[in-house]
N, C-alpha and C positions, 0 to 999 in steps of 0.2 A: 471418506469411509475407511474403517481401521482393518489392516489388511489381517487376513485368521492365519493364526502362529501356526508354526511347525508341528507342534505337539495334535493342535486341533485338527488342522487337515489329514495328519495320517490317522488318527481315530477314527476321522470320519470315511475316508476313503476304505478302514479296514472294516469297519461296518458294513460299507455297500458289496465289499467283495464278500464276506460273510454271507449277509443275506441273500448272497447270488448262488453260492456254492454250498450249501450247509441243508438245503433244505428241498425239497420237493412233492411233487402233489400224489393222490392215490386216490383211486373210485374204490370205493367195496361196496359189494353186496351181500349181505350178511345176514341168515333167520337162523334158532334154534328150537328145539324140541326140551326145555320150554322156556329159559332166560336168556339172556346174554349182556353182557356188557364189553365193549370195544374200547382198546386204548394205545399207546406208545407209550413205551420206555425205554430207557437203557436196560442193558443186559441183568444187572445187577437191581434193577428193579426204582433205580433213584430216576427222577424227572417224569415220573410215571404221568399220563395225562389221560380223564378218559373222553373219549370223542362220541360218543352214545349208548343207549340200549333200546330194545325192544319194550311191548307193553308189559305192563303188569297184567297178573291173570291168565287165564288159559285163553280168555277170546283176540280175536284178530283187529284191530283197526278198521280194516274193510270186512271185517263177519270171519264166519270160519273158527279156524284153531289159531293161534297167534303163531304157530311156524309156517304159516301157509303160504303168509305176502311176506318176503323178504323186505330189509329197510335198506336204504341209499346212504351212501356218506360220499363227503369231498375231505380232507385233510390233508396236511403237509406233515410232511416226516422228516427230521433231524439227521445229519449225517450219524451212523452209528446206532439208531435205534430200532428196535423190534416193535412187529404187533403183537400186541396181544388179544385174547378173547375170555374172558370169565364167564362159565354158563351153568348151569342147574338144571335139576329136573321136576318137575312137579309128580312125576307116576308115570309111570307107561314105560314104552321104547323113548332111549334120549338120542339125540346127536344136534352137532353143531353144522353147517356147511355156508362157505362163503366164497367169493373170489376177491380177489385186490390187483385192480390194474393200474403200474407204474407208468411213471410219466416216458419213462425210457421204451417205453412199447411190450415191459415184461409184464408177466401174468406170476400170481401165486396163490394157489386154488389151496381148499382144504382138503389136503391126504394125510397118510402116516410117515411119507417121507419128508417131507417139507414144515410138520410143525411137530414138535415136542410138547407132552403133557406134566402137571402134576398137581396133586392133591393140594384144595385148600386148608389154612387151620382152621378156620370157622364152622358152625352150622349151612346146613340148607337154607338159604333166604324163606322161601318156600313160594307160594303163589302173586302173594302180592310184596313181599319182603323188598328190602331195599338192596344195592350192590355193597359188598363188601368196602370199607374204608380205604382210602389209597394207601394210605401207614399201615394198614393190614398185610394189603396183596402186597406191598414192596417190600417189607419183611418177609412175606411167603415167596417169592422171588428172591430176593437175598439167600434164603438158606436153602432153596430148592435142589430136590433130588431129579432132574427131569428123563423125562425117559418117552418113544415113540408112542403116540396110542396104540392102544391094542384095537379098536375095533374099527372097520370102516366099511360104506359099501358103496355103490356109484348114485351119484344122482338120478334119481329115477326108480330105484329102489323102494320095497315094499317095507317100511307100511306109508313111507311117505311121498315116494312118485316124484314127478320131476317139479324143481323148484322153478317158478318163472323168474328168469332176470338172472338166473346162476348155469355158468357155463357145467357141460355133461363133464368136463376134464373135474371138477370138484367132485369132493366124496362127505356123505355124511360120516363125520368121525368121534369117538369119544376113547375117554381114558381107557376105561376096562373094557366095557359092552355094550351093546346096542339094546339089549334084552331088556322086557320089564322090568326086572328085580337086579340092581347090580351095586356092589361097592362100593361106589361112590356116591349113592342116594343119599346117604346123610351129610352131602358134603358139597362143595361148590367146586371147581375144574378151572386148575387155570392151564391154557395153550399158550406157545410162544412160538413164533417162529424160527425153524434152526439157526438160521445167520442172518445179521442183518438185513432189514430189505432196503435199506440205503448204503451199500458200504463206503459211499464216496464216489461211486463211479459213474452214476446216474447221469440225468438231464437235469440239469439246474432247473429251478424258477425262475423264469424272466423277470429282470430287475425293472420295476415299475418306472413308465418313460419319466417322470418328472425326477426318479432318484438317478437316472442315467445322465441325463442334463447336469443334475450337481454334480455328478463325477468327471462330466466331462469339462466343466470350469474348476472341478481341483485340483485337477493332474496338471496345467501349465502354472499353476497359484506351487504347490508341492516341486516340481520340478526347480523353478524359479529361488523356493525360501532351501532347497538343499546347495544349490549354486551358489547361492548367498551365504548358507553357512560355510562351506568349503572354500569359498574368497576369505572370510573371517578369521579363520581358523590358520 
């Protein structure tokens, strides 16, 4: 059997510490009053990913209003990147409200301290409309002016009551106002979280047992072919 070069096993071994370190997981629960779509990026808006949204229309999956049952997600987040949230309104009172719980045991609810807002360039999707482009929103990222929301109020809150599945620490929040008629009607909302929610410091992803095995036969293979070079040499 032809033994794997120096070059090949530190790639590989840098790989697996990579995907040990670099990434980890996050629950959210997440509805709006009336769109939304969920994603990760960098800061600057490059690597943007989006990881879902709600229905289209005003009605609910399970009946109702479509903000009424919140949706679930599982994803992994990259060292250094933010959430984001894109939402709209169809008419009425708007707000967004979610929680995100890290693998490291932290919580990041939706308030006005913890995410920053700002104006999309595009139109209102409107009710059944599609989500903005990611070359859109990563441009509107790129040149964004971000700034607190201005509006918030606790879960549980009139006119929409408390959300099942979202913790009371979350707040329905939007850029301007919660109020029927507001500034941002004609326009779509993106939110981002102030700092990263992985800044490196997290719980890793467990590195899957069969990649833990290859690295544990290519650490004395790696040891072995650097001793070999340094006799050479």
């Amino acid at each position: 059997m032809q033994t794997p070069t120096l070059p090949l096993l530190i790639t590989l071994a840098g790989l697996l510490f990579s995907a040990h370190a670099q990434a980890f997981e996050i629950d959210a629960t997440v509805t709006a009053d009336n769109h939304y779509g969920l994603y990760v990026g960098n800061a600057d808006g490059s690597a943007l990913t989006l990881i879902g949204r709600n229905e289209y229309g005003s009605g609910g999956s399970t009946g109702g209003y479509n903000w009424q049952v919140p949706e679930n997600y599982n994803f992994a987040l990259g060292t250094d990147q933010y959430v984001y949230i894109v939402a709209w309104d169809d008419g009425g009172p708007q707000s967004w409200i979610g929680q995100f719980g890290l693998d490291n045991g932290n919580w990041i609810y939706s308030n006005r301290t913890d995410w920053l807002a700002t104006t999309g360039s595009g139109p209102n999707p409107g009710s059944n409309g599609e989500l903005p482009g990611l070359a859109v929103l990563a441009q509107d990222i790129l040149g964004a002016t971000w700034q607190a929301p201005g509006a918030g109020v606790a879960n549980g809150a009139s006119p929409w009551g408390s959300i099942e599945g979202i913790s009371g620490a979350a707040e329905f929040i939007w850029q301007d106002t919660l109020a029927a008629s507001a500034p941002s009607d004609a326009t779509y909302t993106i939110y981002r979280t102030v700092s990263s929610a992985n800044p490196g410091t997290s719980a890793p992803v467990p590195v899957p047992a069969p990649l833990a095995l290859l690295l544990v036969g290519i650490l004395p293979l790696l040891r072995r072919r650097v001793r070999t070079a340094r006799t050479v040499t």
